[in-house]
C-alpha positions as a Markdown table, in Angstrom:
| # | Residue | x | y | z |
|---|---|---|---|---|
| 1 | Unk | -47.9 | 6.5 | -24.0 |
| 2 | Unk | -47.3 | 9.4 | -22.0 |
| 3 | Unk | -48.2 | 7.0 | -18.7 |
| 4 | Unk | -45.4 | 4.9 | -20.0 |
| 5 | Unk | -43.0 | 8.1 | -20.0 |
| 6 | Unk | -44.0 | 9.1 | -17.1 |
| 7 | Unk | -43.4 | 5.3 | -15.3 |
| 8 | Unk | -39.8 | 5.5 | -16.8 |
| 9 | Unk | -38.9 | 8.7 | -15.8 |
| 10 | Unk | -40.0 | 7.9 | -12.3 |
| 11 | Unk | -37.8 | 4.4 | -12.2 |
| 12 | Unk | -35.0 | 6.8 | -13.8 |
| 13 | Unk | -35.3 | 9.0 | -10.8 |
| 14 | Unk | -35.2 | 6.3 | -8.4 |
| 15 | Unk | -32.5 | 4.5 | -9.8 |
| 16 | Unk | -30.3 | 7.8 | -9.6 |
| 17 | Unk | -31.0 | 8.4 | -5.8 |
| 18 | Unk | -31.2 | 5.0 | -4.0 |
| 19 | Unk | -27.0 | 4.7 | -4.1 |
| 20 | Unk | -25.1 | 2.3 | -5.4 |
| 21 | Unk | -25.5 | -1.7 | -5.6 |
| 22 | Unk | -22.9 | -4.1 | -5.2 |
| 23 | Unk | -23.5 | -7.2 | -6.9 |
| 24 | Unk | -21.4 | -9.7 | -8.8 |
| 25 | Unk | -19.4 | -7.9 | -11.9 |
| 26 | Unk | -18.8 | -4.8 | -10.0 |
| 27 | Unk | -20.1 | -1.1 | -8.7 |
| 28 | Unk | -22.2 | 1.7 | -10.2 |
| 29 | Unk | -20.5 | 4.9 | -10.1 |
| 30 | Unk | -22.8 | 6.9 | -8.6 |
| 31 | Unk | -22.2 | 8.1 | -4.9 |
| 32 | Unk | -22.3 | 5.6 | -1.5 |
| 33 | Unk | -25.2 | 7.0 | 0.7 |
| 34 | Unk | -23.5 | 6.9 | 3.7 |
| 35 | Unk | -26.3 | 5.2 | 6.0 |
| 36 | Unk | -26.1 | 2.4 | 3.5 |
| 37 | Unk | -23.6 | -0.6 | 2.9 |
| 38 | Unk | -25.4 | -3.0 | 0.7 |
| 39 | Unk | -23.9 | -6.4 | -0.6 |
| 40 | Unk | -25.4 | -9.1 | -2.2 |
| 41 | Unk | -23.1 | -11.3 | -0.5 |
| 42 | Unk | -23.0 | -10.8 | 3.4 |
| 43 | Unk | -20.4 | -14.2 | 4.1 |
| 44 | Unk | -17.5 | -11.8 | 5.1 |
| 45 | Unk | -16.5 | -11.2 | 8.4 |
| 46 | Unk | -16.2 | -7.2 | 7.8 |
| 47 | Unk | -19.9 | -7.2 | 6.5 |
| 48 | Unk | -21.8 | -4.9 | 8.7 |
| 49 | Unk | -19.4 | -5.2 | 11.6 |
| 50 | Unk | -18.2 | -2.8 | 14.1 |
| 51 | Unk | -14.9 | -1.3 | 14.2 |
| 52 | Unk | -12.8 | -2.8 | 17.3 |
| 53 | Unk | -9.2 | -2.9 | 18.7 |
| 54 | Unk | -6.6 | -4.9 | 17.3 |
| 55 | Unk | -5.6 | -8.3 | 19.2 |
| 56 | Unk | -1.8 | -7.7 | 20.5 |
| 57 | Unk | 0.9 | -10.2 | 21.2 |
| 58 | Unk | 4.3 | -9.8 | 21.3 |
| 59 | Unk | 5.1 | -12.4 | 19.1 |
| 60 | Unk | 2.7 | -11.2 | 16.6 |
| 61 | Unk | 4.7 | -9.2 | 13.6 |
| 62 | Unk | 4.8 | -5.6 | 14.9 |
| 63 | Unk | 3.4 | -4.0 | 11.9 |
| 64 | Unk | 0.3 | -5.8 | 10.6 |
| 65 | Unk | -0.5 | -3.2 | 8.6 |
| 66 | Unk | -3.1 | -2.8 | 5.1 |
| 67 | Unk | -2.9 | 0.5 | 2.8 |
| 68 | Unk | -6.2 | 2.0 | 3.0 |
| 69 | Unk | -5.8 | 3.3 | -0.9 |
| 70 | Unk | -8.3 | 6.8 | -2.3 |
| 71 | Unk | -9.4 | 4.4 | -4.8 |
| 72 | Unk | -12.0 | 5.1 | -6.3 |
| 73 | Unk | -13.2 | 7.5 | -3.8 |
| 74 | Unk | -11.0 | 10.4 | -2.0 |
| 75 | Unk | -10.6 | 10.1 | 1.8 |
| 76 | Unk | -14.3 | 11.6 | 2.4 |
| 77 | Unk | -15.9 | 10.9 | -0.4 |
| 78 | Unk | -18.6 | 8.7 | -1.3 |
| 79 | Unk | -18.7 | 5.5 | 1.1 |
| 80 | Unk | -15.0 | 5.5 | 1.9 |
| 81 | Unk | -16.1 | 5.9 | 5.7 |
| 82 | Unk | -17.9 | 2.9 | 5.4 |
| 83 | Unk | -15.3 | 1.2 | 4.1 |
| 84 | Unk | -12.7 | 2.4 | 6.5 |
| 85 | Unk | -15.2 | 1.3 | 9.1 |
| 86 | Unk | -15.1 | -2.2 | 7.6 |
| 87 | Unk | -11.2 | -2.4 | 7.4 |
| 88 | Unk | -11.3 | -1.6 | 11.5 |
| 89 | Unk | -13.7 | -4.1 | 12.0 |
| 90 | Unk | -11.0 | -6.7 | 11.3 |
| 91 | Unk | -9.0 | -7.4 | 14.8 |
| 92 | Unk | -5.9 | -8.9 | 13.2 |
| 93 | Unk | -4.7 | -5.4 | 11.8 |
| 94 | Unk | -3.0 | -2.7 | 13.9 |
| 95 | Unk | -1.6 | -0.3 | 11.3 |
| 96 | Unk | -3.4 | 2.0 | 8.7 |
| 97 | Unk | -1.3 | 3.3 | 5.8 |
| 98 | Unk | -2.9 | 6.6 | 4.4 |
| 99 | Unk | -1.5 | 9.0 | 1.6 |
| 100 | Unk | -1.5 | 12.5 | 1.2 |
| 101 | Unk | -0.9 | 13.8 | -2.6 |
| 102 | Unk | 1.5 | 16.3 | -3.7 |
| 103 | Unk | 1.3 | 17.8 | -7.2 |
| 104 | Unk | 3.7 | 18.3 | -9.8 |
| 105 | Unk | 3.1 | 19.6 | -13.1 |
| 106 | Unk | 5.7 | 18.0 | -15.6 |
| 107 | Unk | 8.7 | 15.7 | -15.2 |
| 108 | Unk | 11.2 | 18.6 | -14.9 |
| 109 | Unk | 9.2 | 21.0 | -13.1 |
| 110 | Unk | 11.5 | 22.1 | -9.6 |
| 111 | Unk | 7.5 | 23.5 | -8.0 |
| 112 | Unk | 5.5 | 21.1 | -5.8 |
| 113 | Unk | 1.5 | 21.8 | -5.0 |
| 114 | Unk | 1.5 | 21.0 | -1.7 |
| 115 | Unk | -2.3 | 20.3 | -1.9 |
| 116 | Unk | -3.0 | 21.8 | 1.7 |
| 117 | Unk | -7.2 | 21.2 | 1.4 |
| 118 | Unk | -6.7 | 17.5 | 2.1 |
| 119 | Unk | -5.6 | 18.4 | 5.6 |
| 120 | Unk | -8.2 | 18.2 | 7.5 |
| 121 | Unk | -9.7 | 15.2 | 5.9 |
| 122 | Unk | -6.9 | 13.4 | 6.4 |
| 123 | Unk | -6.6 | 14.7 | 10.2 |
| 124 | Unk | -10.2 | 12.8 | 10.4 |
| 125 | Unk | -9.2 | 9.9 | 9.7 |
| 126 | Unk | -6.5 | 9.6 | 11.3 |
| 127 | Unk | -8.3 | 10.2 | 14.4 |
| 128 | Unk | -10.7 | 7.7 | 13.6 |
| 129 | Unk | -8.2 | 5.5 | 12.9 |
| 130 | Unk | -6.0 | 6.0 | 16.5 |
| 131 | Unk | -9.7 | 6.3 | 18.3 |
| 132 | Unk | -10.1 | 2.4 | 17.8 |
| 133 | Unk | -6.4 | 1.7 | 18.8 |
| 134 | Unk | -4.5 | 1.1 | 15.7 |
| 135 | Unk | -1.6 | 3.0 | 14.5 |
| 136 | Unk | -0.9 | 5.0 | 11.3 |
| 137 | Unk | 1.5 | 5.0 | 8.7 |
| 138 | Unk | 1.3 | 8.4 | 6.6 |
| 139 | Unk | 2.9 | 8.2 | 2.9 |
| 140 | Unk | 3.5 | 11.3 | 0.4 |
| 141 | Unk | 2.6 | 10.7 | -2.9 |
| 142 | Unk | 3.5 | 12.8 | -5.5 |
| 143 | Unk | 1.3 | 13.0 | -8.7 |
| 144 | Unk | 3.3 | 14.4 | -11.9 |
| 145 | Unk | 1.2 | 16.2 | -14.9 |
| 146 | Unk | -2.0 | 14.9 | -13.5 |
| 147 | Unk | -1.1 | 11.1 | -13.3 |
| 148 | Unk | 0.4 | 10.7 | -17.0 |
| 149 | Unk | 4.1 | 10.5 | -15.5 |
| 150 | Unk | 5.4 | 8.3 | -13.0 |
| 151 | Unk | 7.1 | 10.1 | -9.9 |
| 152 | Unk | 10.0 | 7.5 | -10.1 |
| 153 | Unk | 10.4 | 9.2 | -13.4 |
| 154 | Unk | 11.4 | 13.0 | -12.6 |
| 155 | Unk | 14.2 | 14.7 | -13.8 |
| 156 | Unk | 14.2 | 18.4 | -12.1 |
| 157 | Unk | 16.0 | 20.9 | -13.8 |
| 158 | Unk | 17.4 | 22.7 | -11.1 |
| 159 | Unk | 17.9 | 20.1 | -8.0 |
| 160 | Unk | 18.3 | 22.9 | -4.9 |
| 161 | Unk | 14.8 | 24.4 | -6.4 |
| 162 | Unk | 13.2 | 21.1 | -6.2 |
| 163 | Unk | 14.2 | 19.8 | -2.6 |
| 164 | Unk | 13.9 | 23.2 | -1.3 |
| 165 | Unk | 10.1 | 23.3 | -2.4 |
| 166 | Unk | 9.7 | 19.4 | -1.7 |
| 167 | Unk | 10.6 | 20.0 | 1.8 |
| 168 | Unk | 8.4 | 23.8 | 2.0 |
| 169 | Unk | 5.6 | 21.6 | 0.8 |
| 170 | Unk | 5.8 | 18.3 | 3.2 |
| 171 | Unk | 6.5 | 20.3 | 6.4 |
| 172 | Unk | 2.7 | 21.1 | 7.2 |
| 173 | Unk | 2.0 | 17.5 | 7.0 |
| 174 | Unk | 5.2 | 16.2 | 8.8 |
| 175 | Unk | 4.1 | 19.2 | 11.4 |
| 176 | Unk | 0.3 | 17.8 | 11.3 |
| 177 | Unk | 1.8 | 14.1 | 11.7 |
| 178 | Unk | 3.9 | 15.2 | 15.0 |
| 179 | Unk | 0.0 | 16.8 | 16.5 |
| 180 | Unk | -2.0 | 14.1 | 15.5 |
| 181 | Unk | 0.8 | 11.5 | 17.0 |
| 182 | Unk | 1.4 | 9.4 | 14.0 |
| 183 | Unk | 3.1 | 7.0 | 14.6 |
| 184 | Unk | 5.1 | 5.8 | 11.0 |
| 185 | Unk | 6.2 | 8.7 | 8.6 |
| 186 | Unk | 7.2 | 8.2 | 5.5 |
| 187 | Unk | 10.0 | 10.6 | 3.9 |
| 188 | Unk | 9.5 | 9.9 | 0.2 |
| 189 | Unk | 8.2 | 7.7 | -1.9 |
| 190 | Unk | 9.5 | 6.0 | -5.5 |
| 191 | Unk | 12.0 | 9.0 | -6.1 |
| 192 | Unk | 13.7 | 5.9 | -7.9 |
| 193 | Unk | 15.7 | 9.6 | -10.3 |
| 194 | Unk | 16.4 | 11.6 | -6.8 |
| 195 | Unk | 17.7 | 9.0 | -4.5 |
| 196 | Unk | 21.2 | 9.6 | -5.1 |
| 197 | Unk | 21.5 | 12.7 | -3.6 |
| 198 | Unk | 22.1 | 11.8 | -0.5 |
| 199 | Unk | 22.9 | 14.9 | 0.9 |
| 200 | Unk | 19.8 | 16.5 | 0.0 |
| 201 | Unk | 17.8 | 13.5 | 1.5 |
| 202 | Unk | 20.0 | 14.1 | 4.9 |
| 203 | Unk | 18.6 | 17.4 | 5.2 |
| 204 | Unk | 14.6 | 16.4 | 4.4 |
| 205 | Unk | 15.4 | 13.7 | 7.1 |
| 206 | Unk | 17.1 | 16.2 | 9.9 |
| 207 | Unk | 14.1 | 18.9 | 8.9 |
| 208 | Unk | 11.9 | 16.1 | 9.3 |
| 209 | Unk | 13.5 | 15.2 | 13.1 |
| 210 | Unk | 13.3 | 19.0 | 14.1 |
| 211 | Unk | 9.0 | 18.5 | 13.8 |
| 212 | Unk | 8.5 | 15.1 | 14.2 |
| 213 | Unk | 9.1 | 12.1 | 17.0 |
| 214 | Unk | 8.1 | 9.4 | 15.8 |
| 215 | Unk | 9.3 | 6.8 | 13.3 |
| 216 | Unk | 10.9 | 7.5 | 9.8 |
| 217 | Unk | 11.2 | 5.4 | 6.9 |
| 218 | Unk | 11.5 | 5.5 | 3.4 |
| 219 | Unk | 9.3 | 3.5 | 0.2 |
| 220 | Unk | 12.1 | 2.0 | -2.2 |
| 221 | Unk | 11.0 | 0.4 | -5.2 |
| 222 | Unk | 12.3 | -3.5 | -6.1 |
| 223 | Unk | 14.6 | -3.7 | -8.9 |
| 224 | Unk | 15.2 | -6.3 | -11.3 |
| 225 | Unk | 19.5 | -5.9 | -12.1 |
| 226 | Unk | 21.8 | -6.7 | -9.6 |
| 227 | Unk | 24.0 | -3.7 | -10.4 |
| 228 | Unk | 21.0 | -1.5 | -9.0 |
| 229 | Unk | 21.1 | -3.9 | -5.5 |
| 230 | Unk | 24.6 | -2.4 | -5.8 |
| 231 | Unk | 23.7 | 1.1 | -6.1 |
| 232 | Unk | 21.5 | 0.9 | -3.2 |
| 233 | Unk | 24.1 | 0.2 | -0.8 |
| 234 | Unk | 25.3 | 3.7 | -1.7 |
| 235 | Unk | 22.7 | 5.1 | -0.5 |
| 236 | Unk | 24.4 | 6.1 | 3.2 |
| 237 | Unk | 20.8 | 8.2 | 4.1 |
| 238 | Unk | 19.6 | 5.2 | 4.8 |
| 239 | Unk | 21.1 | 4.9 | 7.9 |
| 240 | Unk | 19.5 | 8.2 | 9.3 |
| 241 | Unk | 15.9 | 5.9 | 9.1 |
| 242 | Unk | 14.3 | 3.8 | 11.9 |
| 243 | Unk | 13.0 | 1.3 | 8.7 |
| 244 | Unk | 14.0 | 0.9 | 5.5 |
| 245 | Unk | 11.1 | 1.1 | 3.8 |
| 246 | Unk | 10.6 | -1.5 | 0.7 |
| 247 | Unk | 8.1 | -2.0 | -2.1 |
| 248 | Unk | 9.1 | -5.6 | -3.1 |
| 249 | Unk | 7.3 | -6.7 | -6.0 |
| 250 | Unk | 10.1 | -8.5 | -7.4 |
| 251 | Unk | 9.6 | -10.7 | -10.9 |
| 252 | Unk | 9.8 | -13.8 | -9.0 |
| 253 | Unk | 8.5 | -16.4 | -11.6 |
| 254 | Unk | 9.1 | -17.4 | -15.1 |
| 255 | Unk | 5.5 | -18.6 | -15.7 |
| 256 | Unk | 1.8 | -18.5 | -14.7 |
| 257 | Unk | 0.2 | -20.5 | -12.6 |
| 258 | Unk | 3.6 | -21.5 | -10.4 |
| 259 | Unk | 3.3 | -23.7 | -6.9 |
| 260 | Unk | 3.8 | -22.4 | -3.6 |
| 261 | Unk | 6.6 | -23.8 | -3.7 |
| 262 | Unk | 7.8 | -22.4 | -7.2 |
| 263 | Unk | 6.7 | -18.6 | -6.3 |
| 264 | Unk | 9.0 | -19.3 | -2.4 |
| 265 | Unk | 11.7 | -20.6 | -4.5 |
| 266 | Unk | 11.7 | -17.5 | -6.7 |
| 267 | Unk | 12.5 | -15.1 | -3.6 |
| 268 | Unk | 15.9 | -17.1 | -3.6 |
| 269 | Unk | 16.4 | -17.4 | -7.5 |
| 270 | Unk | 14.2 | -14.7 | -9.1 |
| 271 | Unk | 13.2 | -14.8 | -12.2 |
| 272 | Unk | 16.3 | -12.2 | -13.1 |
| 273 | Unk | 18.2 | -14.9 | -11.2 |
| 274 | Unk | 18.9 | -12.8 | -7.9 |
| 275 | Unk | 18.3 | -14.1 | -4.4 |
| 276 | Unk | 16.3 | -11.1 | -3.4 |
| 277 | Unk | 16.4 | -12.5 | 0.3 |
| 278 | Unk | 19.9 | -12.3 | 0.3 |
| 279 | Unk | 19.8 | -8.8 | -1.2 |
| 280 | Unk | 17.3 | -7.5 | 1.4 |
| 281 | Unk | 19.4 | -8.8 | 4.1 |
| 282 | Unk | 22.5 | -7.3 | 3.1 |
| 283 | Unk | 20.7 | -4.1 | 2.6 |
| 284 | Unk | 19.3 | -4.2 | 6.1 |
| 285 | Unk | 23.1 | -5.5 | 7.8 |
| 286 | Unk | 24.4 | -2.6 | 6.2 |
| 287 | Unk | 22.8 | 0.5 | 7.1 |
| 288 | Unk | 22.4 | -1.6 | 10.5 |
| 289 | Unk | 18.6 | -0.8 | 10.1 |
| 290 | Unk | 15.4 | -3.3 | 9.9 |
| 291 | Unk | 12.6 | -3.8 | 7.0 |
| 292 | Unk | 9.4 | -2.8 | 6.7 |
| 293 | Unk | 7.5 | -3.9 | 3.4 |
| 294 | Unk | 5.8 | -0.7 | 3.4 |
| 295 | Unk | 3.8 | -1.7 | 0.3 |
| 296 | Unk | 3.4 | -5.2 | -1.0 |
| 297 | Unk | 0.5 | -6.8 | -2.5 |
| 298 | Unk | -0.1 | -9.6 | -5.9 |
| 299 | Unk | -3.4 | -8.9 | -8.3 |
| 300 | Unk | -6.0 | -11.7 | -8.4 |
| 301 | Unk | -4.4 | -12.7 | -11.8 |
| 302 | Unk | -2.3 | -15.2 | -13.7 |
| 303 | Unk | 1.1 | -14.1 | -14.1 |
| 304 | Unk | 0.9 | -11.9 | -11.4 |
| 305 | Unk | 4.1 | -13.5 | -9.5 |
| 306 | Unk | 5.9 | -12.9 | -12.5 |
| 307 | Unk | 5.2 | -9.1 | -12.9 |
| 308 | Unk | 3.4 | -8.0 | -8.9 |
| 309 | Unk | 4.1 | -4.5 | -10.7 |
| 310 | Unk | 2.5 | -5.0 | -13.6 |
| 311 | Unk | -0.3 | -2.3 | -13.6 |
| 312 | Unk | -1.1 | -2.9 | -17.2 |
| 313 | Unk | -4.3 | -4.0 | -19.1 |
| 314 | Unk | -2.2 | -7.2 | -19.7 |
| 315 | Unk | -0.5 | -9.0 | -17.5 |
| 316 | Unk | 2.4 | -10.2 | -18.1 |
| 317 | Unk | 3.4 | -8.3 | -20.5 |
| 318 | Unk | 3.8 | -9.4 | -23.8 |
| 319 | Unk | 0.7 | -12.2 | -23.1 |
| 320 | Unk | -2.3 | -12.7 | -25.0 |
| 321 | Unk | -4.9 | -11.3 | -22.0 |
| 322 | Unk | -5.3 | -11.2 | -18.4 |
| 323 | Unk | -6.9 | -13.9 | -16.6 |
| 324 | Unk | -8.2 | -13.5 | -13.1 |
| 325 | Unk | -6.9 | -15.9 | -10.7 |
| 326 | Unk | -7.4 | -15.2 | -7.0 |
| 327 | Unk | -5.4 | -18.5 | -6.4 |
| 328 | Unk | -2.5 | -16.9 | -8.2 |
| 329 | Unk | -2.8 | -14.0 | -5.6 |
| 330 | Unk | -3.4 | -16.3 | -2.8 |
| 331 | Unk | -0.2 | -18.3 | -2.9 |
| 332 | Unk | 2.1 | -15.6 | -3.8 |
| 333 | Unk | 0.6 | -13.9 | -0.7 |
| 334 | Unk | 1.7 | -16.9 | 1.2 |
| 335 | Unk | 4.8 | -17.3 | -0.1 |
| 336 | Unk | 5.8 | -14.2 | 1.0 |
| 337 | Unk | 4.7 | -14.7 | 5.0 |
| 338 | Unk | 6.7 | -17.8 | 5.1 |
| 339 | Unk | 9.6 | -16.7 | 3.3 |
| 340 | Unk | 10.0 | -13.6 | 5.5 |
| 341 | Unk | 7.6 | -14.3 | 8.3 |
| 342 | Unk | 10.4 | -15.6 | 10.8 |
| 343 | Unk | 13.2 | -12.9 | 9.9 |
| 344 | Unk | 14.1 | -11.0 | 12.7 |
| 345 | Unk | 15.1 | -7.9 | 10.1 |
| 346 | Unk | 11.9 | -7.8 | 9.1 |
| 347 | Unk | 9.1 | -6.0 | 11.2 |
| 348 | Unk | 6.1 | -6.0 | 9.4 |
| 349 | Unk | 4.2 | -5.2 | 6.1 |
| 350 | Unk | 1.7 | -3.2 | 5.0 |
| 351 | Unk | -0.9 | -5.4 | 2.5 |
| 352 | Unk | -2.2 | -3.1 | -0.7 |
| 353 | Unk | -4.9 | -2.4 | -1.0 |
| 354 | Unk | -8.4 | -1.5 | 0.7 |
| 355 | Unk | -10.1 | 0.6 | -1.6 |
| 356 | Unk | -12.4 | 3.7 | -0.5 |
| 357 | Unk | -15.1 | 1.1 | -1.9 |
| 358 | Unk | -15.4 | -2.6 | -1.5 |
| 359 | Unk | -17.3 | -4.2 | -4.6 |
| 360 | Unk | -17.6 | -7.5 | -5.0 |
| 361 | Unk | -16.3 | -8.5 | -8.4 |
| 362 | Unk | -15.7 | -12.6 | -9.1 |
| 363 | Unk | -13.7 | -10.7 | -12.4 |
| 364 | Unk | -11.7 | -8.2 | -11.0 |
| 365 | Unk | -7.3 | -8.5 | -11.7 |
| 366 | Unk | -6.6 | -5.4 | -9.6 |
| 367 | Unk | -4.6 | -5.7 | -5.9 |
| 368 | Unk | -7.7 | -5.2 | -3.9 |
| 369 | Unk | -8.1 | -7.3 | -0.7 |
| 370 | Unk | -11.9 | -7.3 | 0.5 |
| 371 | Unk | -13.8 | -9.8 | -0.8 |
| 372 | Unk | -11.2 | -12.0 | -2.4 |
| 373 | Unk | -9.7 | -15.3 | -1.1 |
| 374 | Unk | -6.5 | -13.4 | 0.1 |
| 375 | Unk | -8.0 | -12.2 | 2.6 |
| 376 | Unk | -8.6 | -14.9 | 5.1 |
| 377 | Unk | -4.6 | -15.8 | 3.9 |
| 378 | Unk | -3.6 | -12.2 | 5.5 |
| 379 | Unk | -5.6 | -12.4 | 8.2 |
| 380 | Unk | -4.2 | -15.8 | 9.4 |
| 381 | Unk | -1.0 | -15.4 | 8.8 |
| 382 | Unk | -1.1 | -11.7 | 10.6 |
| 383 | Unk | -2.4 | -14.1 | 13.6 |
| 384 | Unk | 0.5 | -16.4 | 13.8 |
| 385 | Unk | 3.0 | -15.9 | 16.5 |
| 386 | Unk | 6.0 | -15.3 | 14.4 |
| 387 | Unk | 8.4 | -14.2 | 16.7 |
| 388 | Unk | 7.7 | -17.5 | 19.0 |
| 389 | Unk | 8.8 | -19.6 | 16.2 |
| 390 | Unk | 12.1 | -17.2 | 15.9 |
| 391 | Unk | 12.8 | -17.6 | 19.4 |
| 392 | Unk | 12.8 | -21.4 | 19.2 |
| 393 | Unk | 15.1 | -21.7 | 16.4 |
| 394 | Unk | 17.2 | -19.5 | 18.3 |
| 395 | Unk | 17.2 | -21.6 | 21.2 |
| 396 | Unk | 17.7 | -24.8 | 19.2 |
């Protein structure tokens, strides 16, 4: 008996330090050794590849871009260096998106944490992102009352208290950004309450000029009402960006399991009955600036072309389960590069997400990229030559 004890406690112990394994139905939590990078599975071009420069043509899309997302690790943390070394491996991308995190503590609160010790960690990968010649696109993301409240959701009680410490707490990063030559800033993201104050977002944009020389944009959030299309066009800030920034997940779809065809057709008549191309386009003629999709990205389940939001147990909402369907998030992948592949007022898009852990997971519904048939969908379509096909209609 107590050789039995002894025999389990020994497994126990081994079990604890030899990392995690990925295997079909998903990870272990316990921490990536970093020499390590095992898969059961090794059929993927990013399995134990090296990291190498992007390929580069000018009638690729300029921004080819895929949000390396802290999930479920912290830049750092865990094997997200492996995985980050994975993403670089793949030559068809040229853009990183990274976040930095800034904290709030309740949906009027008018005091931002700028959460300064994920500098330098950020600062290294960034580095290591630019050292294999691929750009970066850095995003704020504000976190309100630890993650219980959405961002788009805040209602400051005293507006000049809230920009003034917004913009106190962005500047180190805008000023890091401008040292480590970033080459994509982003000035907010989802303030879907704060956007209307233009005036205040004039100022964040002119502070951000004074420290920074690269490229500015914004992340907007889609919108299901065409009287909120409507509003945007107020929004004359706009015009101070080099990109509009956009988060399209639009309800395109009235039902799972659509066609290719169906899911392209709902871009024109949504769900909502908009033409969300149209809207886009206006959007862009108007503040005489182009498109980026500066986060897109379908979950490997049914439904999810009706609700690409949806971040629910259940999608859609209102349905009996969730059902994983990497077809679903295939086509609706597609859709999107041929409906706004060849428009000229659109630059590029940045696919979400990478996760600071690949697993392997024949069940998972979440957005994640690696491992999943969308993959090889992104990768081709961020190797066609776009821009040749624009020129030739052009010609015609």
């Amino acid at each position: 008996m107590k050789m039995i004890k002894t025999l389990l406690i020994i497994l126990v112990l081994l079990f604890l330090v030899s990392g995690p394994v990925f295997a079909e139905g998903g990870y272990t939590k316990i921490p990536v050794p970093e020499e390590e990078f095992e898969f059961e599975n090794d059929g993927f071009r990013w399995y134990r590849a090296e990291a190498t420069e992007p390929i580069e043509n000018e009638n690729l899309m300029e921004y080819r871009g895929i949000d390396f997302y802290p999930e479920p690790y912290a830049y750092g943390e865990g094997g997200s260096d492996l995985s980050l070394e994975a993403l670089l491996s793949i030559e068809e991308v040229n853009f990183v998106q990274v976040r930095f995190f800034l904290y709030q503590d309740d949906i009027d609160s008018t005091e931002i944490d700028p959460g300064k010790e994920q500098m330098e960690e950020l600062k290294r990968v960034i580095r290591r992102i630019h050292e294999t010649g691929r750009g970066v696109s850095l995003k704020p993301h504000l976190i309100v009352d630890d993650d219980r409240i959405w961002g788009g959701e805040i209602r400051p009680s005293n507006i000049d208290e809230w920009f003034s410490s917004y913009q106190e707490a962005i500047i180190p990063y805008v000023q890091m950004a401008e040292e480590e030559e970033v080459e994509l800033l982003s000035v907010a993201n989802e303030m879907v309450t704060l956007w209307r104050y233009s005036d205040y977002w004039e100022r964040v944009v002119e502070m951000m000029r004074d420290h920074f020389s690269g490229k500015l944009t914004v992340k907007m959030n889609s919108w299901w009402q065409e009287s909120y299309f409507r509003w945007v066009l107020t929004f004359d800030w706009f015009a101070s960006l080099d990109y509009i920034g956009m988060a399209p997940y639009f309800d395109l779809v009235g039902k799972r399991n659509p066609s290719l065809q169906e899911i392209k057709d709902g871009w024109y008549d949504s769900r909502h009955g908009m033409n969300v191309v149209w809207q886009l386009e206006e959007i862009s003629r108007q503040f005489e600036t182009d498109i980026i999709f500066l986060e897109i990205g379908f979950r490997s389940a049914e439904g999810t072309s009706m609700e690409p939001w949806n971040y629910e147990e259940v999608i859609p909402r209102r349905g009996s389960g969730t059902v994983p369907s990497q077809k679903e998030q295939s086509l609706a992948t597609q859709a999107v590069f041929e409906v706004f592949g060849d428009k000229e007022w659109v630059k590029g898009m940045f696919w979400f997400y990478w996760p600071t852990k690949v697993a392997i997971d024949s069940t998972d519904t979440s957005w994640t990229i690696p491992a999943k048939e969308v993959e090889e969908v992104i990768w081709e379509n961020f190797r066609k030559e776009w821009q040749e096909s624009l020129d030739s209609e052009e010609e015609d």
